[in-house]
N, C-alpha and C positions, 0 to 999 in steps of 0.2 A: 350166151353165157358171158361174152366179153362184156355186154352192156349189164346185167347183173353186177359184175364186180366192181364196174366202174362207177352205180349206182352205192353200192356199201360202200366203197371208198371216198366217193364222194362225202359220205354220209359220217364213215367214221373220221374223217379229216375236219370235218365240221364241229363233230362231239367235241373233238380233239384245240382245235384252232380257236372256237369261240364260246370257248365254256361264261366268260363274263358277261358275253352280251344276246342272254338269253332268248328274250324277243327275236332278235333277230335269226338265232338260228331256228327257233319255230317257225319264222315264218318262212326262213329256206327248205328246212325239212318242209314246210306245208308244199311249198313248190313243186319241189323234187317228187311230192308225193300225189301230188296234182298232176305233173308232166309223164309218170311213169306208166309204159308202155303195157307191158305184159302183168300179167298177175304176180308173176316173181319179181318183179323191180319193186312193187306196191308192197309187195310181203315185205322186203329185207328192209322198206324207210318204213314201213308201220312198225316191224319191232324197234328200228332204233327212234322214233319216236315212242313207243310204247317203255321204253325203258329210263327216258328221260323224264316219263313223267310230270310232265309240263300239263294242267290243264288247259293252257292257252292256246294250244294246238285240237281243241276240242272242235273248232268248225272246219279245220283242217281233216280230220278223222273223219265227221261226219260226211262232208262233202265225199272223201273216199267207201263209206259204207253205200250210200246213194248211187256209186258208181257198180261200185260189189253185188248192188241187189240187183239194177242195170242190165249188167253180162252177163246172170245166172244162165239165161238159155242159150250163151254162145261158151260156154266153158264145157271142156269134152269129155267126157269121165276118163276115170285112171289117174295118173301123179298131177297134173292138170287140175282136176277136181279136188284132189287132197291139199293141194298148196293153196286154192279156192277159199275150203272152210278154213283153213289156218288163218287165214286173211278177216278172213269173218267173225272168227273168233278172237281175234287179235285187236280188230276193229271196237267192236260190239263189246270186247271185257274193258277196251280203254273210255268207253263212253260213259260207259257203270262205272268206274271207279272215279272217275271225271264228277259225274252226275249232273251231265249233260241232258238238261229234257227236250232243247231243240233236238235230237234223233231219238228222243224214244220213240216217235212212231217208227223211222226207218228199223232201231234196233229191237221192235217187237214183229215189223214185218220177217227180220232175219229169224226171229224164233219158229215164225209161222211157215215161212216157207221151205225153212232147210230142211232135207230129210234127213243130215248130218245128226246123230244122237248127242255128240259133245257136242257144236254148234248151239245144240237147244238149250243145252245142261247149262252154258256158260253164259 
């Protein structure tokens, strides 16, 4: 949980700190979001990259859906799995709005393989 927080904060000190120098916070968000351990550290820098809305963070995203599709058979059902498809859908909605074609294949594998109903939908 400590490394979670330390993850947002990190993350919202960045929103925060380098609003000018856009680039470069993409490309620490892409880091932080490359480095992150657990499926919850990757959730909380996908949303604040997803909220930033930067398409420049588009091979950042994908490199993390790649990893997302990856670990499907090591993630355990229960809150685990639900923070999972969050990830995925989180992922996969910023790709689409991006219009990113380098991961449509990864992000039609996601449609294919989730049994997640919203995951498909989105």
């Amino acid at each position: 949980m400590k490394t979670t927080s330390l993850f947002a904060a990190t993350a919202l000190l960045i929103a925060v700190a380098i609003p000018a120098f856009a680039d470069d916070a993409t490309r620490i968000y892409g880091r932080i979001l490359a480095e992150a351990d657990t499926v919850q550290q990757k959730y909380s820098v996908a949303m604040t990259i997803a909220a930033k809305n930067d398409p420049d963070a588009a091979p950042y995203v994908a490199d993390a859906l790649d990893w997302v599709l990856a670990a499907r058979s090591t993630i355990k059902l229960g809150p685990e799995r639900e923070m999972y498809e969050r990830l995925t859908r989180v992922l996969g909605k910023s790709l689409g709005d991006w219009h990113y074609p380098n991961a449509a294949a990864s992000v039609m594998r996601t449609v294919d393989d989730s049994p997640d109903g919203l995951t498909k939908g989105e």
